[in-house]
N, C-alpha and C positions, 0 to 999 in steps of 0.2 A: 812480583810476588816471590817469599823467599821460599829458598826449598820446604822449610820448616813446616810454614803453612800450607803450601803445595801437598805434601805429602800426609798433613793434618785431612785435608778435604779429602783424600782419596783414600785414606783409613774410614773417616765418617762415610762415605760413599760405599765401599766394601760394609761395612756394618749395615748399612738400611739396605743394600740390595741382598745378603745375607738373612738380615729381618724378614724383608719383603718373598724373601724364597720360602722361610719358615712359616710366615705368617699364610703365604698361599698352596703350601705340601696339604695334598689331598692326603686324608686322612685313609690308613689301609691298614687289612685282617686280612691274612692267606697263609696256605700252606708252602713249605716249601721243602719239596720230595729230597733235590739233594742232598739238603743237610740235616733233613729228618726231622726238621721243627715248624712251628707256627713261626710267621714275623708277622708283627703290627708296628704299623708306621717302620716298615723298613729292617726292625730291629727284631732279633731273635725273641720268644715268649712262651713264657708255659703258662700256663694257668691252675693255681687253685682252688679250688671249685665246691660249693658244697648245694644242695637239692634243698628247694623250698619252697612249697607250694603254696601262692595266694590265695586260692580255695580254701583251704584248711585253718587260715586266720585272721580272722577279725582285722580289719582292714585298720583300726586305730592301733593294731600294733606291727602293724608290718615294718616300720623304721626300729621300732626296739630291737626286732628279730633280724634286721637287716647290720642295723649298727652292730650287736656282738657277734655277725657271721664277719662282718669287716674286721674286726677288735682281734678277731681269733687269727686274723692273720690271710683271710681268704680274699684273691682279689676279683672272685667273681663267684656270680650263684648260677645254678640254674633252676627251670620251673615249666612246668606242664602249661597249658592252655587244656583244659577240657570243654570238648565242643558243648555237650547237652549243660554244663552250666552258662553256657551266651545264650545259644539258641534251644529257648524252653520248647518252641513247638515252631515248626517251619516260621521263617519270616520273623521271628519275633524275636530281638535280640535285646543283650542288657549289659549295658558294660559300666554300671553305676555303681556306686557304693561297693559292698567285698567282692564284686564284679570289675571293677576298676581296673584293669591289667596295664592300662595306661598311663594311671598313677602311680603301680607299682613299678615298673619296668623305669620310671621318669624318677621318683623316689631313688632306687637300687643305684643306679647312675648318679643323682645327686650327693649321696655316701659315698662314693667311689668304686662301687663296686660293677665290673661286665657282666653282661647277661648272658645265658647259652639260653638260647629258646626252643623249646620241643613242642612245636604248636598240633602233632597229630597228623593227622585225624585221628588216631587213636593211641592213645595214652599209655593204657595199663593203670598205674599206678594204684591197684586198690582201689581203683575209683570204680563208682556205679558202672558198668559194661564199658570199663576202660579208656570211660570220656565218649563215646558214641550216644548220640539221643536216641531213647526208647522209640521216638517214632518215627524211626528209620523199618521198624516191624511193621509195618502197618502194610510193607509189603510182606505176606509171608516167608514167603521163599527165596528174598533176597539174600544174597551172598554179600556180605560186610567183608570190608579189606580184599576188593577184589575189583577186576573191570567190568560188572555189571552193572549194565546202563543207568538202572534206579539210583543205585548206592553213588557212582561216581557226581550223578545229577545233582545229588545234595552236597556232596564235597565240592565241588567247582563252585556251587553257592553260597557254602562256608566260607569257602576259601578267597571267595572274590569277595567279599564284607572283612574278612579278618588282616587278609596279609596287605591289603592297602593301610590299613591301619598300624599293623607293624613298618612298613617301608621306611616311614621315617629316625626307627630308631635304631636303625643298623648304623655299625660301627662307623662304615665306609659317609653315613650322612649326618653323623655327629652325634647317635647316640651308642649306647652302651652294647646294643647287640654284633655280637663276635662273629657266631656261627647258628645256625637251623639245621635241627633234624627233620627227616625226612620219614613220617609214617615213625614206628616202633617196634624194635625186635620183631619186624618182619620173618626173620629166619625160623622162629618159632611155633610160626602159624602153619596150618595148612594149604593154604591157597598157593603158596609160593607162584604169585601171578607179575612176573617183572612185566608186563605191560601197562599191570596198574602202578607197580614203582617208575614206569620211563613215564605214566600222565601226570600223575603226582610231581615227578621233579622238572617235569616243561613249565606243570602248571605255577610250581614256587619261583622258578626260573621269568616265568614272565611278571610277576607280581613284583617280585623283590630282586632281578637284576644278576645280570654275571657275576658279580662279583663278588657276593655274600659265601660265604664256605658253607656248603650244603653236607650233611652227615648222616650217616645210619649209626646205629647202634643194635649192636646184636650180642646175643651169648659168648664166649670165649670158647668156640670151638670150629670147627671146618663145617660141622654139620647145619650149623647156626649160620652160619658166613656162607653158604654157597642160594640162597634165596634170602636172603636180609640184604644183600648187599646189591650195585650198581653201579654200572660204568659211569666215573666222574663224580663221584660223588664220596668225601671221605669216610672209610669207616671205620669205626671205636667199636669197643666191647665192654660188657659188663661182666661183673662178678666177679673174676681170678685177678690177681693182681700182675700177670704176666702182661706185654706189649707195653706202648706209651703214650697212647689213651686209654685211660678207662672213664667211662662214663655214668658207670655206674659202681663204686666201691662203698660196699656193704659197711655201713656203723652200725645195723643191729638187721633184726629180721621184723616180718610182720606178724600180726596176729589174728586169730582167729576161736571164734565162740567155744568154747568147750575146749581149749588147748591152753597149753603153760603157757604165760608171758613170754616172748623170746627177748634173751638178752645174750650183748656177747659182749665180753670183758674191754675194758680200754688199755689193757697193755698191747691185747692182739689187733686192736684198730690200729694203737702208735705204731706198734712192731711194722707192720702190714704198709702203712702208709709212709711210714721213714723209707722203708726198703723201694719203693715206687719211688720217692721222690730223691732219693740216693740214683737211681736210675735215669733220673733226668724225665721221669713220667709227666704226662698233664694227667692231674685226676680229677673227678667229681665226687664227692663222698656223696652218697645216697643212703639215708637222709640226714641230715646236716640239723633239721627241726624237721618233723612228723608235722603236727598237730591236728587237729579235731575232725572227722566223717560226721563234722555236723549235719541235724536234719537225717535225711533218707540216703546220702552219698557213698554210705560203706557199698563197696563191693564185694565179691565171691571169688571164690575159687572152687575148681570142680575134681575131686567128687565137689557134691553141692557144699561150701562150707562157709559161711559169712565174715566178714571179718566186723570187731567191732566198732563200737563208736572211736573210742581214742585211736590213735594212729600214732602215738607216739613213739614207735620204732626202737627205742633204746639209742636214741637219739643223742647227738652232743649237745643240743636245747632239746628239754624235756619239752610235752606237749604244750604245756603251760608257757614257754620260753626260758626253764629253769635253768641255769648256770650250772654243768655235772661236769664232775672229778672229767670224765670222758670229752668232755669241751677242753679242760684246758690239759691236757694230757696229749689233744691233740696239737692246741698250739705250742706248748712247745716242741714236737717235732716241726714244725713248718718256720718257727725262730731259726734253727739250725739252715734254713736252705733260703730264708724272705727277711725282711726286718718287718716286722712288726707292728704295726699304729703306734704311736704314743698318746697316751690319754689315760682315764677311766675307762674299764667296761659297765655299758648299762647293768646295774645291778640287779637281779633275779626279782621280779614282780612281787612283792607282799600279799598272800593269803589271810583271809579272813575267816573266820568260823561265826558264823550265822547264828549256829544251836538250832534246834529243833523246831520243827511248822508242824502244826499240828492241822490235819486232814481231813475235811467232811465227804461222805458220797456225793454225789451228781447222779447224773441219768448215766445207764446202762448203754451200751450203742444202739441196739435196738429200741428203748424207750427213744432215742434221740436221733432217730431214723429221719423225720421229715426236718429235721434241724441242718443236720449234714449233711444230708443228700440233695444238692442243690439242682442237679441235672432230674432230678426224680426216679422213677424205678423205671427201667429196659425189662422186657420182656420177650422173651427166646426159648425155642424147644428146644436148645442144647447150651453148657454154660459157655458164655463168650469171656474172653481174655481181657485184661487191662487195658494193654492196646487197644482192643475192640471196642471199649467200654470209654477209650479216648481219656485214658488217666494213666500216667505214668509210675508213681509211687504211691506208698502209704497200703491202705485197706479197700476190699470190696467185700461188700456183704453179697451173697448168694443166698438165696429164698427158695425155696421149692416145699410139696408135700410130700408125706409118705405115701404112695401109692399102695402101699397094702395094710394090714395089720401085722405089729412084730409086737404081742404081747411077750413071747419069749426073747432075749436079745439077740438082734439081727444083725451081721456083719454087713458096715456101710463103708464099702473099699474104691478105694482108687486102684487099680488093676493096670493102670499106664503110669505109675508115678505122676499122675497128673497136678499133685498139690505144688505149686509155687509159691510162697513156697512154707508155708506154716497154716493152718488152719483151726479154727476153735468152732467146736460143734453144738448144735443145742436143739433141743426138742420141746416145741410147747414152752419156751425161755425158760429151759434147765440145762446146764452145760449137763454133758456126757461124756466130755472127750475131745483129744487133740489130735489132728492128721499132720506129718510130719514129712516134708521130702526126702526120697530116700532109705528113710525111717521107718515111719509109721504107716503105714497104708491104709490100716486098716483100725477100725473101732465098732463097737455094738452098739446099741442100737434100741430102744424100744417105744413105743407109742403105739397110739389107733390109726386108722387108714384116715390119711388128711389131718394129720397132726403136722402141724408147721416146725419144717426141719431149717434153720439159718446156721451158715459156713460163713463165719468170718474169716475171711486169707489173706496174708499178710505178704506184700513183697519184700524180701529181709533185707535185697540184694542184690542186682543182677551181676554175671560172672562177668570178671574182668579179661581173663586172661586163658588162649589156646581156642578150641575151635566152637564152645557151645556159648559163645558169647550173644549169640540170638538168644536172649535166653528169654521165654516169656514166661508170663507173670500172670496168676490167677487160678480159677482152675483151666486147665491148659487139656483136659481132657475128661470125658464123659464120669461118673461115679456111679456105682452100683448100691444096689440093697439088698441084698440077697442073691437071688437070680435077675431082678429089675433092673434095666437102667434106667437110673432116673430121667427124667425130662420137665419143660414145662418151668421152666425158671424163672424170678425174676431176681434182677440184679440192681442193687444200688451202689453207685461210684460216690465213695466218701471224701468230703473236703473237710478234713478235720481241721487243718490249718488256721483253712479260713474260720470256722465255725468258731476257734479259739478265740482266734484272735479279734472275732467281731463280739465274743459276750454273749454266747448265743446257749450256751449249753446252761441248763436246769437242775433243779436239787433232784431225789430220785425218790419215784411212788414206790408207799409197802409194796412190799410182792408179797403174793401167796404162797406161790411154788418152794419148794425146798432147795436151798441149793445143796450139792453136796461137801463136804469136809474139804474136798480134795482140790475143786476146782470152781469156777466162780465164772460167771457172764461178763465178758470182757467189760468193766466200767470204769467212768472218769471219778477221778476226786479232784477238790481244789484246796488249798487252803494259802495264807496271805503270810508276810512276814515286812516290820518296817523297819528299815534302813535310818538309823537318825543321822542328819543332815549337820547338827553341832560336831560332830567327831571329825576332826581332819583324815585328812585322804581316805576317806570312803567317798563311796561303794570301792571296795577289792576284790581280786580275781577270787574263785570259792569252789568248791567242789558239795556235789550233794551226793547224798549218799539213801540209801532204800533201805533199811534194814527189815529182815522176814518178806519185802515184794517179789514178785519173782519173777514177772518180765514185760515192758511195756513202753513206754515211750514219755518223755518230758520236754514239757514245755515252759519256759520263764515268761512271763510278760510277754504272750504270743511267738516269743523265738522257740526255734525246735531244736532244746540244747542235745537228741536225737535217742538211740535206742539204750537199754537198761536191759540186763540179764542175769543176776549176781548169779539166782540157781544153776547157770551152766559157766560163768566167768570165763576167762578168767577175771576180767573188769568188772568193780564194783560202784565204783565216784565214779562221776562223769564231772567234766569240766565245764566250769561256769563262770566265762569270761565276767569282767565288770562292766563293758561297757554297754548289757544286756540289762542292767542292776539301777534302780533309784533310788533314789534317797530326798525325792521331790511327792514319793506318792507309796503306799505298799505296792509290795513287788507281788505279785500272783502266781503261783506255781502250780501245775494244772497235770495230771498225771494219767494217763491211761495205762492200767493194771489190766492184761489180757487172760490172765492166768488166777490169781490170788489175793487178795489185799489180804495187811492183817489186821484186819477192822474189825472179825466176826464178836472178840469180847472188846470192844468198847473204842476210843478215837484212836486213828493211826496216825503215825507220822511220818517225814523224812527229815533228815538231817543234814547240815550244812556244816563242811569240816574243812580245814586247811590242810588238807592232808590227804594227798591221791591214794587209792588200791585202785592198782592195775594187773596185779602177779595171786591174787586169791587161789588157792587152790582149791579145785571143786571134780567130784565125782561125775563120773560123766562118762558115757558107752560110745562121745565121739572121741574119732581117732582123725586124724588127717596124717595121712602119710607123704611124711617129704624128710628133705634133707636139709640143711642151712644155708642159705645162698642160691640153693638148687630152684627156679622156676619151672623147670622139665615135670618135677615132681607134679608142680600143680595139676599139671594135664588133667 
């Protein structure tokens, strides 16, 4: 054999045992304390990072929204798990359709991009009680985010259905996930209970393996970091742009009912975010795309203050997935430190303007009492709560009589801020007036003794975030009449939903009664609009809009495109995906007006416009006191 070849076979020999090394290197995500960085597969890594929660959008667009988070230069996302959107009520979980986290996590990966996963148990994020399900109250006095035997019962049960199902798609067994947090801005809360931090991270520890990088995230201070944090377990901060994680760095702020839009400029995002990444930072922009508290999903903040439907943040993808000056302002500060994609970016969705549906009445909620109330009426000598009532969201009517005569008007108070958290009052089916948490406590009042008093209360919200996040829903506490306290209830748990969406609601009988000027018995309208099927690419995403209504709730085609408040705004359009929209049948738009229609002289309508208002400016005696960035504030 001559050298020649000799030395040929043992170069090819080096090359496949080479191969054969690379082809068999276990795949690895870790910190590493000396040199101050992440390495994957060996090699030093930062991560670009921006927040995008699959709750928030429509499941047929999550690749659009995922493609121009990649395009922009980001090589990873991250995103929430909220428990009470899998598990609607003990044992009953859902991981289908914009439930899917499975597909989306397997999607994000397919584009190229790593996952950071914050599976909870509790969230935060604006979201209904911070990703906790409502009926986790069902014990009263349970302690949430703590080592109380109830509350950890149903976490271990979560958590044993969910993190077997994540297992697979950590980095280390060849999917996309990096790292897991561990609980949320723990340091925040009050419990500061590190023995439910050391259950919590055995318990992720045994599901998902040594090996995965477990993390907290907490506020950017000592005071925040001395109970959010835990031996072995790394920790990040949000908000300031100081250290080198940040896990949470602000593109815009939240919002809330009766307050300005908040926006913050994109020089100070670039400025902010070049300077972190000049630093050698790992950051996550929070939020990267907002999108929609469809349905009942907004959450609170305390004092009591709702936040609303949009979540659009002031986002680099507007709610919609819109392409803004602030999207690419940021990529190109991240051209300077990453190269790029090459390609197109998906281009910003096309809007369509519907024009105008014109609006018939329906039944009132109380004419449509035995329609919607599928459980039928409870009956109790004091009022029971949501929870009690074994319903989580939406409305409960409360029934009682007047116990005396108030021919002159009589103050009918809640005396413990019992309203949870909005209520519409009526006598003999005449509104009177509205109870407000916090607000209003109080309204007059007149009728005969045994005049039928009905309380419609509305759940706006539960608080997300600090320690009243028990928050319940209903009336939550006894009402007065004068010197009376009322008793003697009966309660009907309303499925509106379903009632919608099954065809079930009716045109609406003359009334006698007068209403007044001012305020009107909470009632449904419908009215229809058809989509032609000749016009290429329709149905498009659309925005509707209420002009003169003034607060209530919308539904497309049975979807719950969610709450409507122009009178206190600042949001006026609500967002109205396409792929809610036909153009195989009229589309039916179904509206419940709690407050006003403006029907009184002749048909009313809503309107369908390519063109969001989210920044309206509106008069309004709420204040929410905070700072920008600041979460302490909320308290």
């Amino acid at each position: 054999m001559s050298v020649l070849r000799c030395g040929c076979i043992l170069l090819l020999l080096l090359q496949l045992l080479l191969l054969g090394h690379s082809l068999g290197a276990p795949r690895s995500f870790s910190v590493d304390y000396k040199s101050d960085c992440f390495r994957k597969d060996g090699e030093s890594f930062r991560y670009i990072s921006g927040s995008i929660h699959y709750s928030r959008i429509p499941r047929v667009y999550w690749k659009d929204r995922l493609l121009k988070m990649y395009m922009a230069g980001l090589n990873a996302i991250q995103t929430y798990i909220p428990w009470n959107y899998h598990e609607v009520s003990p044992g009953q979980y859902i991981f289908t359709g914009d439930r899917d986290v499975e597909y989306f996590i397997k999607l994000a990966q397919d584009i190229g991009l790593l996952v950071i996963l914050r599976p909870g148990p509790y969230v935060c994020g604006e979201w209904d009680m911070g990703g906790l399900p409502a009926w986790l109250l069902n014990k009263k006095d349970i302690v949430l985010r703590s080592s109380d035997p109830d509350y950890i019962a149903a976490v271990d049960k979560w958590m044993g259905k969910l993190l077997p199902m994540m297992k697979p798609y950590l980095y280390q067994n060849g999917g996309p996930i990096i790292t897991v947090q561990v609980e949320n801005e723990y340091g925040s809360y009050f419990a500061c209970d590190y023995n439910y931090l050391r259950h919590l991270t055995k318990l992720f520890r045994s599901y998902l393996g040594k090996e995965v990088v477990l993390f907290t995230t907490d506020g950017a201070s000592v005071g925040y970091l001395k109970c959010g944090t835990i031996q072995d377990l790394y920790a990040t901060v949000d908000f300031g742009p100081g250290g080198n994680v940040n896990s949470e760095f602000y593109t815009g702020w939240l919002d809330h009912w009766g307050s300005r839009h908040s926006v913050v400029s994109s020089t100070i995002v670039a400025k902010t975010l070049n300077e972190m990444l000049a630093m050698g930072a790992n950051v996550n922009m929070y939020m990267f795309i907002g999108g929609t508290n469809f349905g009942y999903w907004n959450g609170a903040n305390s004092p009591y203050g709702a936040q609303p439907t949009s979540y659009d943040y002031d986002a680099p993808l507007s709610e919609a997935g819109d392409l803004t000056e602030k999207y690419f302002a940021i990529q190109e500060v991240i051209k300077m430190y990453h190269k790029i994609p090459e390609g197109p970016i998906p281009p910003t969705t096309p809007k369509y303007a519907y024009g105008t549906v014109v609006m018939k009445k329906l039944q009132t909620v109380t004419d449509a009492l035995d329609k919607l109330s599928f459980s039928g009426p409870v009956k109790s000598r004091y009022p029971q709560t949501f929870i009690e009532l074994e319903q989580a969201f939406g409305y409960v009517l409360y029934r009682t009589s007047l116990p005396v005569d108030c021919s002159a008007p009589t103050p009918l108070s809640s005396p413990l801020n019992g309203i949870h958290d909005r209520a519409y009052v009526s006598v003999d089916g005449v509104a009177v007036g509205i109870l407000e948490r916090n607000k209003v406590l109080t309204v007059n009042v007149t009728g005969k003794t045994g005049s039928q008093l009905d309380i419609l209360v509305e759940n706006q919200g539960r608080i997300n975030y600090g320690k009243e996040i028990n928050d319940f829903k209903g009336l939550v506490s006894n009402l007065t009449l004068g010197a009376n306290t009322l008793d003697n209830w009966i309660m009907y748990s309303l499925s509106i939903d379903e009632a919608i969406s099954q065809g079930l609601l009716g045109e609406t009988k003359p009334r006698d009664a007068p209403q007044p000027a001012t305020l009107s018995l909470p009632t449904f309208y419908e009215g229809t609009f058809i989509i032609p099927d000749g016009i290429p690419d329709l149905p498009q995403d659309t925005y509707i809009k209420l002009p003169k209504w003034r607060k209530g709730q919308v539904w497309i085609n049975g979807f719950n495109v969610g709450r409507y408040w122009p009178a206190r705004g600042p949001q006026v359009t609500l967002y109205v995906p396409a792929n809610i929209l036909s153009t195989a049948a009229p589309n039916n738009v179904t509206v419940l007006e709690l407050e006003q229609a403006p029907c009184s002289s002749g048909p009313c309508s809503v309107e369908f416009t390519a063109t969001p208002i989210l920044n309206a400016t509106v008069h309004s005696d709420y204040k929410q006191p905070r700072r920008l960035f600041v979460k302490d504030d909320l308290l």
